[in-house]
VMD Tcl script that builds the backbone (N, CA, C; Angstrom):
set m [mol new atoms 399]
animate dup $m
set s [atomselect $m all]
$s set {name element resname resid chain x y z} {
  {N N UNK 1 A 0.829 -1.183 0.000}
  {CA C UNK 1 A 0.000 0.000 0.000}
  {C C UNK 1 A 0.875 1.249 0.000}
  {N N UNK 2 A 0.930 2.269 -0.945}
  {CA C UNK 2 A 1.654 3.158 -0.972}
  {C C UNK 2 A 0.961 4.279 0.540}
  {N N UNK 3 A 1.933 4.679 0.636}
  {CA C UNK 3 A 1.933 6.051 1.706}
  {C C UNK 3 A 1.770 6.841 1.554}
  {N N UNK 4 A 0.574 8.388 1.804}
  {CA C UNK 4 A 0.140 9.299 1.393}
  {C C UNK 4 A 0.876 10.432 2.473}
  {N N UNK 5 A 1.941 11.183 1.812}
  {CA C UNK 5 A 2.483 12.073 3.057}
  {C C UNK 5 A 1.868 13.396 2.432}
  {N N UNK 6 A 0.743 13.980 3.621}
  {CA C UNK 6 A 0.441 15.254 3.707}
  {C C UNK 6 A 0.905 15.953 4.289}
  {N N UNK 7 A 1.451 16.934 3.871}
  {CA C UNK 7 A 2.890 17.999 4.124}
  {C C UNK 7 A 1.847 19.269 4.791}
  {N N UNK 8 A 2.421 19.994 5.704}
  {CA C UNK 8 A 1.462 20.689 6.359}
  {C C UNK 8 A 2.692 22.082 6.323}
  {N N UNK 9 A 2.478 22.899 5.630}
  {CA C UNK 9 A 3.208 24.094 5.180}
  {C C UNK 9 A 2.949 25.356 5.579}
  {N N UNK 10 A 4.009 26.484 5.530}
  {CA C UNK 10 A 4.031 27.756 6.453}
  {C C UNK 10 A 4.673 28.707 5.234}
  {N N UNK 11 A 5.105 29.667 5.782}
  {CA C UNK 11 A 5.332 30.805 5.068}
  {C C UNK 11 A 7.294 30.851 5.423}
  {N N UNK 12 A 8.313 31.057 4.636}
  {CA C UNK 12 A 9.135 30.549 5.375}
  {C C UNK 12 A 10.147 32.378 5.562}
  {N N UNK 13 A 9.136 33.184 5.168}
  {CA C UNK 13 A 9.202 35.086 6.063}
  {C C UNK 13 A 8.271 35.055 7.514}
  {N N UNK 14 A 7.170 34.436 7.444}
  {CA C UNK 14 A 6.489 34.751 8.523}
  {C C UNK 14 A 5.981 33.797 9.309}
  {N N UNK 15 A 6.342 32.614 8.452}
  {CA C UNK 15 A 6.308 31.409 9.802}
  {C C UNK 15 A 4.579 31.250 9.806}
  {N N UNK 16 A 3.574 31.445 9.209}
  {CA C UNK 16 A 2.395 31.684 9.407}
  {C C UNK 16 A 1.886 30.354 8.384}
  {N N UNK 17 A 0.719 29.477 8.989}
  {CA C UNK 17 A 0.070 28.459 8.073}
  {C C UNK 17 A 0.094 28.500 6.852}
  {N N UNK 18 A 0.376 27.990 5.763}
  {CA C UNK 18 A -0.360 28.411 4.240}
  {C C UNK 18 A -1.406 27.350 4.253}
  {N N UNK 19 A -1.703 26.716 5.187}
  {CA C UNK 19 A -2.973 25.255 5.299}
  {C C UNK 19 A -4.165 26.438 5.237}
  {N N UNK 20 A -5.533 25.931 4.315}
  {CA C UNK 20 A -6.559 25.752 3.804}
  {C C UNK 20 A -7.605 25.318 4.696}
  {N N UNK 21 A -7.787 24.894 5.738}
  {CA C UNK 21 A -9.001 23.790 5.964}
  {C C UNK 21 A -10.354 23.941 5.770}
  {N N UNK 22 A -10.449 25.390 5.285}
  {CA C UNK 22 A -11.920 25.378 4.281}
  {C C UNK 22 A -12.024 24.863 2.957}
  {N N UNK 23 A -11.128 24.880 2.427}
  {CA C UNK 23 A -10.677 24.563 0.768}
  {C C UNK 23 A -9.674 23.193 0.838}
  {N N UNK 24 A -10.611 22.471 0.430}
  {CA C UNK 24 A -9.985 21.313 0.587}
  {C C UNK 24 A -9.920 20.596 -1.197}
  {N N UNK 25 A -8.820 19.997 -1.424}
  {CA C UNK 25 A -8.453 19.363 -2.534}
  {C C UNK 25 A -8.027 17.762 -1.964}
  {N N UNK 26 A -8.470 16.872 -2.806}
  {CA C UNK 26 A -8.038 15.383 -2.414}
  {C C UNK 26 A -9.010 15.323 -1.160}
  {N N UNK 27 A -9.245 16.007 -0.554}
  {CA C UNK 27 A -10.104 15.116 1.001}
  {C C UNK 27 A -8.794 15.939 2.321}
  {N N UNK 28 A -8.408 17.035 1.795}
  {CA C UNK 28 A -7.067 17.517 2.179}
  {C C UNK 28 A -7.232 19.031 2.559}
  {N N UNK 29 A -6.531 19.660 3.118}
  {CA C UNK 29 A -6.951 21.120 3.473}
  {C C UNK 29 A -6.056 21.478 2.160}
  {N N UNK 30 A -5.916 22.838 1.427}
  {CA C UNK 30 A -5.129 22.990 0.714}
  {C C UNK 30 A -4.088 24.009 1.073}
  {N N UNK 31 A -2.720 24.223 0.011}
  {CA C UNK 31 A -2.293 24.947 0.243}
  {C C UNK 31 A -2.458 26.802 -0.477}
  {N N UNK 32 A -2.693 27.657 0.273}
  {CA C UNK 32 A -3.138 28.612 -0.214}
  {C C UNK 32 A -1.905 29.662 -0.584}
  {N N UNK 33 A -2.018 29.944 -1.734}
  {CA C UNK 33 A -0.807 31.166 -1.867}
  {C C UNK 33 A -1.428 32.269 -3.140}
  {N N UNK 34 A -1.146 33.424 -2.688}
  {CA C UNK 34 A -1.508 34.487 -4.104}
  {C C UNK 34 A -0.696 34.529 -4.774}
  {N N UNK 35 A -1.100 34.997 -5.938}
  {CA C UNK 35 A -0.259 34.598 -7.546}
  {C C UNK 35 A -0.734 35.707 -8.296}
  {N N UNK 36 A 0.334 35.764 -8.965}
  {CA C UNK 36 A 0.514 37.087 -9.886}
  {C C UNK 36 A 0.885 36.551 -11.584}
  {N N UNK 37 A 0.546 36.967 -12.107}
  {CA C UNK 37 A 1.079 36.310 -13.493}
  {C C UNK 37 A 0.703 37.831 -14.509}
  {N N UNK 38 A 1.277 37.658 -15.703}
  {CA C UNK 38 A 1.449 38.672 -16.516}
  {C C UNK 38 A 0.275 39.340 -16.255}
  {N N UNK 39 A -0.911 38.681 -16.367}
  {CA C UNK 39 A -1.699 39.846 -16.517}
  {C C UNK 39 A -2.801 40.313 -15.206}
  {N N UNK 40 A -2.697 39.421 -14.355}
  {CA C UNK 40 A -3.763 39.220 -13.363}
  {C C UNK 40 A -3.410 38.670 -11.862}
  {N N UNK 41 A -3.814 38.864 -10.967}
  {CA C UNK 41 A -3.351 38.704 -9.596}
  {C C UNK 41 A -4.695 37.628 -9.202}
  {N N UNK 42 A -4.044 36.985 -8.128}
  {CA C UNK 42 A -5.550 35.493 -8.032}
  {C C UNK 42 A -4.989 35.016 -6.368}
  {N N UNK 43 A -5.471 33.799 -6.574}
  {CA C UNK 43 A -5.054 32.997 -5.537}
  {C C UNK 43 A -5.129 31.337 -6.164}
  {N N UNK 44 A -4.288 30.717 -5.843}
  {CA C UNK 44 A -3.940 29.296 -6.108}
  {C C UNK 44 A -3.907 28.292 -4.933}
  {N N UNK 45 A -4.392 27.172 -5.282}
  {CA C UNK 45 A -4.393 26.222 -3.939}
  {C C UNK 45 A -3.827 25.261 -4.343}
  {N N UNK 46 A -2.534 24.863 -4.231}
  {CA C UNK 46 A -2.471 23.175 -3.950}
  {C C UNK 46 A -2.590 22.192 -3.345}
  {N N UNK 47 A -2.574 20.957 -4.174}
  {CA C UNK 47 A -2.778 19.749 -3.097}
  {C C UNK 47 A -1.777 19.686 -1.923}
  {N N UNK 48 A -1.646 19.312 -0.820}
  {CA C UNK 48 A -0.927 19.235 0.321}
  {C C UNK 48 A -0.440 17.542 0.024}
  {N N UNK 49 A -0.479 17.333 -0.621}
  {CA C UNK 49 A -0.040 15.628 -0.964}
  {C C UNK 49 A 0.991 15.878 -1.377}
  {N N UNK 50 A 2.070 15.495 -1.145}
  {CA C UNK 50 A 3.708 15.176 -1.831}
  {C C UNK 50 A 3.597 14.720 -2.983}
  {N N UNK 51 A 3.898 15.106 -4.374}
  {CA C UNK 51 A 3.585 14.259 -5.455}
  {C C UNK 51 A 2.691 14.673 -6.121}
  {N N UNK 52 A 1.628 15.203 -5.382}
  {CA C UNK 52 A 0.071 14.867 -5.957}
  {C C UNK 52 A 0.383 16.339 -7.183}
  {N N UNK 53 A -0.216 16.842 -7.967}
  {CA C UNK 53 A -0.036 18.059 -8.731}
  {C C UNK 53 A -1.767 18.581 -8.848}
  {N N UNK 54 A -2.381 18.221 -8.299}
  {CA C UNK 54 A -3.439 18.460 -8.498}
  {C C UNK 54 A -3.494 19.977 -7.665}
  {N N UNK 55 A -4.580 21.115 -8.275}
  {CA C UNK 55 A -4.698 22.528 -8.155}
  {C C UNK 55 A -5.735 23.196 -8.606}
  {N N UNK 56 A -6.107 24.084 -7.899}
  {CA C UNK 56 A -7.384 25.005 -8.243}
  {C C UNK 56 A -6.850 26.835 -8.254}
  {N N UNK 57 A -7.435 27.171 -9.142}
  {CA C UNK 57 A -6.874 28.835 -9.183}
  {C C UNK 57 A -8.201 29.605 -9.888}
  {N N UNK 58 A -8.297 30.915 -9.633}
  {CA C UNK 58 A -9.250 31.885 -9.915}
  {C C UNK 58 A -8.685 32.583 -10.884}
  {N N UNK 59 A -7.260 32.427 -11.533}
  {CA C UNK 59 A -6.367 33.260 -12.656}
  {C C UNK 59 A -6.395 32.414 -13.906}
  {N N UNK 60 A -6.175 32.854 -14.822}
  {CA C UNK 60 A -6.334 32.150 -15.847}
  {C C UNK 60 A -4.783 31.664 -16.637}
  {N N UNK 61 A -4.407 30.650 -16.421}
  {CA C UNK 61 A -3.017 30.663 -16.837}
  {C C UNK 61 A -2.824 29.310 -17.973}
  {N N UNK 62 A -1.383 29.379 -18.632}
  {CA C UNK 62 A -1.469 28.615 -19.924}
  {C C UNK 62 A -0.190 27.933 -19.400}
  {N N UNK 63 A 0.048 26.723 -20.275}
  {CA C UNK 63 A 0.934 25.915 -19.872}
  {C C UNK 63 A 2.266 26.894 -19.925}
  {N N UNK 64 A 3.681 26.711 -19.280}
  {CA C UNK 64 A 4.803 27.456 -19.565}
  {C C UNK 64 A 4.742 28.769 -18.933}
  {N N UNK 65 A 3.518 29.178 -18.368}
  {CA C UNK 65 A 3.879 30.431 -17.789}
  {C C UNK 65 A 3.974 30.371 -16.240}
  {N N UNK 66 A 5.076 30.902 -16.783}
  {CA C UNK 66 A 5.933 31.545 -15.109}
  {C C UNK 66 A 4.739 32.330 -14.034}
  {N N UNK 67 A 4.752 32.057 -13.066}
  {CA C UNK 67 A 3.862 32.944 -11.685}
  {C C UNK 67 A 4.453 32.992 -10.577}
  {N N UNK 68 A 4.617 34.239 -10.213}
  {CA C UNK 68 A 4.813 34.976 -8.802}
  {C C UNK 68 A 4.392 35.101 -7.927}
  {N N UNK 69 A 4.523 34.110 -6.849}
  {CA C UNK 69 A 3.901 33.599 -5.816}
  {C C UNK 69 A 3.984 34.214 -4.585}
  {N N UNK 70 A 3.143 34.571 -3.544}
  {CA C UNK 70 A 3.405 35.718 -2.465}
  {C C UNK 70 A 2.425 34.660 -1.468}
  {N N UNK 71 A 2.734 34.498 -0.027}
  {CA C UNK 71 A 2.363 34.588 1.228}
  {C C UNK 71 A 1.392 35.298 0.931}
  {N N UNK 72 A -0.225 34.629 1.457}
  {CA C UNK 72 A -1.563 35.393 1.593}
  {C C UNK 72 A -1.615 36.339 3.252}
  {N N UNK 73 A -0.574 35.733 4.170}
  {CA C UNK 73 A -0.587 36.743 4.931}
  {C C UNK 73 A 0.699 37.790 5.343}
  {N N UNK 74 A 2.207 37.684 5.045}
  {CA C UNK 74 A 2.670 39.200 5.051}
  {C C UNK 74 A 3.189 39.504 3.484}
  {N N UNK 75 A 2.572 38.383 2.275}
  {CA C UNK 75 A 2.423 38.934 1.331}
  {C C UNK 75 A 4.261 39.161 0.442}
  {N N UNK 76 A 5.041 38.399 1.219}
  {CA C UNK 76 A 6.610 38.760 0.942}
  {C C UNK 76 A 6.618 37.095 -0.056}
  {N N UNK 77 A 7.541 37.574 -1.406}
  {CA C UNK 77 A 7.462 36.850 -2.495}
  {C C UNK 77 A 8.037 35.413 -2.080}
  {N N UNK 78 A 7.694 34.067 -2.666}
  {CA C UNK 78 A 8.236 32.895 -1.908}
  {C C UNK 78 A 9.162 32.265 -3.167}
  {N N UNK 79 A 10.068 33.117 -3.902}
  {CA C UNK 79 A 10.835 32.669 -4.590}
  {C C UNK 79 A 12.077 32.768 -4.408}
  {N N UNK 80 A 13.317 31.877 -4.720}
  {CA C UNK 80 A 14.227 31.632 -3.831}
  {C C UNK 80 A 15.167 31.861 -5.294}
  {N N UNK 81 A 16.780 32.118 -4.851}
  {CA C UNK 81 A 18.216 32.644 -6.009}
  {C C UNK 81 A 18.222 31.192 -7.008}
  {N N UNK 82 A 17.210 30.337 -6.899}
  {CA C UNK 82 A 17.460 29.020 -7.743}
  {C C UNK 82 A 16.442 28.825 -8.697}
  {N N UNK 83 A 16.830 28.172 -9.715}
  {CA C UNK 83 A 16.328 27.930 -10.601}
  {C C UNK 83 A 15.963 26.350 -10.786}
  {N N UNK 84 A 14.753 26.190 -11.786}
  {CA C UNK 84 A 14.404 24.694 -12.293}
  {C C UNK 84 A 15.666 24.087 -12.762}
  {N N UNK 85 A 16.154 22.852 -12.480}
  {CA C UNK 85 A 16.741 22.097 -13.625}
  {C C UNK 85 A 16.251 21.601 -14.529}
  {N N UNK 86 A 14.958 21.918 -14.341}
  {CA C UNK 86 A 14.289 21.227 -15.411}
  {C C UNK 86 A 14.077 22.492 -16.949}
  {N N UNK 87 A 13.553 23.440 -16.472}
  {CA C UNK 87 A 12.859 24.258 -17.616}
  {C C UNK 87 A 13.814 25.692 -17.042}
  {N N UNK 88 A 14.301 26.061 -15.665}
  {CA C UNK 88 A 15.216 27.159 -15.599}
  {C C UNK 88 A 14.152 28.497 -15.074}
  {N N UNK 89 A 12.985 27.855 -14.538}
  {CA C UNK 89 A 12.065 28.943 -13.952}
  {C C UNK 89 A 12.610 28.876 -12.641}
  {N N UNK 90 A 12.440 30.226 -12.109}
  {CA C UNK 90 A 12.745 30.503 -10.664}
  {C C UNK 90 A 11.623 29.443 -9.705}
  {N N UNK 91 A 12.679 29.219 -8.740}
  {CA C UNK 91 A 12.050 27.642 -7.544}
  {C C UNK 91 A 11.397 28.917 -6.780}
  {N N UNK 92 A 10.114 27.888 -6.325}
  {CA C UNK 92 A 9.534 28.924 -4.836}
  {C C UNK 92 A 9.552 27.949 -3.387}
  {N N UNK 93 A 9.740 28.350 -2.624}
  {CA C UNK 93 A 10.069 27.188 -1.585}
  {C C UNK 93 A 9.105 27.301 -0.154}
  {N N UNK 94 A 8.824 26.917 0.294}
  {CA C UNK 94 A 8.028 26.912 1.553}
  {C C UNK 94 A 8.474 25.723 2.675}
  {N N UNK 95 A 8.320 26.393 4.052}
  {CA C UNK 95 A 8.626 25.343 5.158}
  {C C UNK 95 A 7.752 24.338 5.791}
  {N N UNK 96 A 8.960 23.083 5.636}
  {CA C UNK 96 A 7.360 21.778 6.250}
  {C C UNK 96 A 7.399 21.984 7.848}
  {N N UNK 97 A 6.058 22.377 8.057}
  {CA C UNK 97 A 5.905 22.219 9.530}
  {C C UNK 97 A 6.747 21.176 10.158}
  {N N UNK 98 A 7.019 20.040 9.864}
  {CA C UNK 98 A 7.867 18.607 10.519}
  {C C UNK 98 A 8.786 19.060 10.577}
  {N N UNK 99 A 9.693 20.141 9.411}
  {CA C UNK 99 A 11.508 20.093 9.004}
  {C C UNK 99 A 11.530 20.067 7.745}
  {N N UNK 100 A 12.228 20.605 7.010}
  {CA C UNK 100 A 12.342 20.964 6.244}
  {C C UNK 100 A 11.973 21.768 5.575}
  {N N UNK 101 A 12.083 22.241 3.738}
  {CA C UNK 101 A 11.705 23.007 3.004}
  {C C UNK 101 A 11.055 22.195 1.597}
  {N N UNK 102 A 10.276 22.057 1.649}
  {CA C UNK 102 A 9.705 21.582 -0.368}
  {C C UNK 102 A 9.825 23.373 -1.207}
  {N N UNK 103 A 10.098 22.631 -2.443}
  {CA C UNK 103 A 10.887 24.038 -3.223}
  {C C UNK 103 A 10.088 23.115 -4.806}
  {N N UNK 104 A 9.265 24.209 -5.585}
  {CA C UNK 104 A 8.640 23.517 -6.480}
  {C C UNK 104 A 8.683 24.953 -7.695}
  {N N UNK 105 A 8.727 24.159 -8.882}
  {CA C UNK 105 A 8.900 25.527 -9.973}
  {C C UNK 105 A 8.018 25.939 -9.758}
  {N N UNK 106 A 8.125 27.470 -10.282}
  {CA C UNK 106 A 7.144 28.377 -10.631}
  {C C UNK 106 A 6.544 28.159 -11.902}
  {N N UNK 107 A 6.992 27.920 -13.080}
  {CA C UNK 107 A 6.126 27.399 -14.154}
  {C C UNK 107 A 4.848 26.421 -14.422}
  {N N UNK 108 A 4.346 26.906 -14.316}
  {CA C UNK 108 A 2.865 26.433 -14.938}
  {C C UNK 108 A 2.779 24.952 -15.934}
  {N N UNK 109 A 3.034 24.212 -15.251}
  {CA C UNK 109 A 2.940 22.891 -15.718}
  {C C UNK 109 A 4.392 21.998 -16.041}
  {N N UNK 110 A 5.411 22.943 -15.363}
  {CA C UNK 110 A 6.235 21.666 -14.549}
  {C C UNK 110 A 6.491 21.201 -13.363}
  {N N UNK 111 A 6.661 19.905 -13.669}
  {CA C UNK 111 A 6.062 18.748 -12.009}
  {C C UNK 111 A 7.617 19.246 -11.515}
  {N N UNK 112 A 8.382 19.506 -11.370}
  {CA C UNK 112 A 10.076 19.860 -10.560}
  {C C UNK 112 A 9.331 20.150 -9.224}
  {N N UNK 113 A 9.889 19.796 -8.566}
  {CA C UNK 113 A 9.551 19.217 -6.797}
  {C C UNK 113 A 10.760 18.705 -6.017}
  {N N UNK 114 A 11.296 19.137 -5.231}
  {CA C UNK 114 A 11.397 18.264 -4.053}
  {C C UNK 114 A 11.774 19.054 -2.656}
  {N N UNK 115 A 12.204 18.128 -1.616}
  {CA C UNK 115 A 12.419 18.524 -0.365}
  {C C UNK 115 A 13.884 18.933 -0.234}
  {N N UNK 116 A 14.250 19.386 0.723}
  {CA C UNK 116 A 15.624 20.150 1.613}
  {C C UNK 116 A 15.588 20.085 2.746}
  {N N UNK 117 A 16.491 19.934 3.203}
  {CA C UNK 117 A 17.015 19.478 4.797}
  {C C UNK 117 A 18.015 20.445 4.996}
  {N N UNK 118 A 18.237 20.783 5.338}
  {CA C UNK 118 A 19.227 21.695 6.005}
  {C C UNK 118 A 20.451 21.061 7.438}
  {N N UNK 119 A 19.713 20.977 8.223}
  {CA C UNK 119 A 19.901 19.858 9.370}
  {C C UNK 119 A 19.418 18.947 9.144}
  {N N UNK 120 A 20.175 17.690 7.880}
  {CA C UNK 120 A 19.453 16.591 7.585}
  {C C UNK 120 A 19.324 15.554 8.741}
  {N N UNK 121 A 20.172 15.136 9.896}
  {CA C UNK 121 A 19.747 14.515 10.779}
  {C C UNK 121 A 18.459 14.474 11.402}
  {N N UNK 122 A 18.711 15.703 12.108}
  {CA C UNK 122 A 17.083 16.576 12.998}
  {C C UNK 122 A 15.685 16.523 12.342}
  {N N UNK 123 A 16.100 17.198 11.007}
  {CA C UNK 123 A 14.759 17.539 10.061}
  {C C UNK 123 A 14.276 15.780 9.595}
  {N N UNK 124 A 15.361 14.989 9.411}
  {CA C UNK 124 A 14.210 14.159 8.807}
  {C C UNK 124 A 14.014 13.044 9.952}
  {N N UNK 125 A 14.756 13.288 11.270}
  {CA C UNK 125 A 14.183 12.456 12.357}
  {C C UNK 125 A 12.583 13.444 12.491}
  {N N UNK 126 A 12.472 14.587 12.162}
  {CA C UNK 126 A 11.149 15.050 12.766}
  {C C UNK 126 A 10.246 14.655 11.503}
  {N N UNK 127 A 10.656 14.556 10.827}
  {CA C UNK 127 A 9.855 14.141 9.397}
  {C C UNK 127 A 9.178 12.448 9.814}
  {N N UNK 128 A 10.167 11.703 9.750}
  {CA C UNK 128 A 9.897 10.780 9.744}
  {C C UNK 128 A 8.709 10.341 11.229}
  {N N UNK 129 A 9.113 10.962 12.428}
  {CA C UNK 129 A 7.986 10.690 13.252}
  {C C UNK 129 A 6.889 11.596 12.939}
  {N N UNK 130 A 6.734 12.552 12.463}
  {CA C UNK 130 A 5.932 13.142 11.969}
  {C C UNK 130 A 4.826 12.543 11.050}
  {N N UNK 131 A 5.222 11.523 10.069}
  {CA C UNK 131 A 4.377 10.628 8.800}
  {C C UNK 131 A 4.877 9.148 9.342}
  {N N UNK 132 A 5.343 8.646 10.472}
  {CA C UNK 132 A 5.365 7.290 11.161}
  {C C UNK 132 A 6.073 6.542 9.613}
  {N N UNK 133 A 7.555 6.846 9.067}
  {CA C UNK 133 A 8.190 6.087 8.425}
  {C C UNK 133 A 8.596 4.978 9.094}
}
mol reanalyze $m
mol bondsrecalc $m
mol representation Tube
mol addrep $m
């Protein structure tokens, strides 16, 4: 039976929830962040599932386009000096409540994902009791 790790995420300027629990995706609270794109300002939710790519947004966006992602509460941009290896769009990164950081492109329909440890000992002993690995 595969393992469903729901990542429970913050703001990593203000330390503040980006969890959803009115807006739920998958059976899941989502993750909430405002978004900016060439022409229009919105809000975007993702799935809180590791993996999952599933998403809901009020902006209208096309595959390949880049979006500028901001904290819904002090609103400070969540994009980090790195880039995709995949396509070369600026990474946006957010903190897992357990430890760590997930860091996912900004482009509009590439899957580039993953986690960071920093204190890989600590962070993924709290990870791991955190989702009972």
């Amino acid at each position: 039976m595969k393992k469903e790790v729901s990542l429970s995420l913050k703001c990593p300027n203000c330390c503040e929830s980006l969890m959803d629990e009115k807006h739920l995706i998958e059976d899941k609270p989502s993750i909430k962040i405002n978004i900016e794109t060439e022409h229009e300002r919105g809000v975007l939710r993702l799935c809180c599932l590791y993996g999952d790519g599933s998403k809901w947004t009020d902006v209208a966006m096309n595959d390949g386009d880049i979006v500028d992602m901001f904290c819904p509460h002090c609103n400070h941009e969540l994009s980090i000096k790195e880039n995709c290896e995949v396509c070369g769009a600026p990474l946006v990164a957010f903190f897992i409540k357990a430890g760590g950081t997930v860091r996912i492109c900004s482009r509009n329909g590439c899957t580039n994902h993953h986690i960071v440890f920093k204190e890989v000992s600590e962070e993924t002993s709290k990870l791991y009791y955190e989702y009972g690995f």
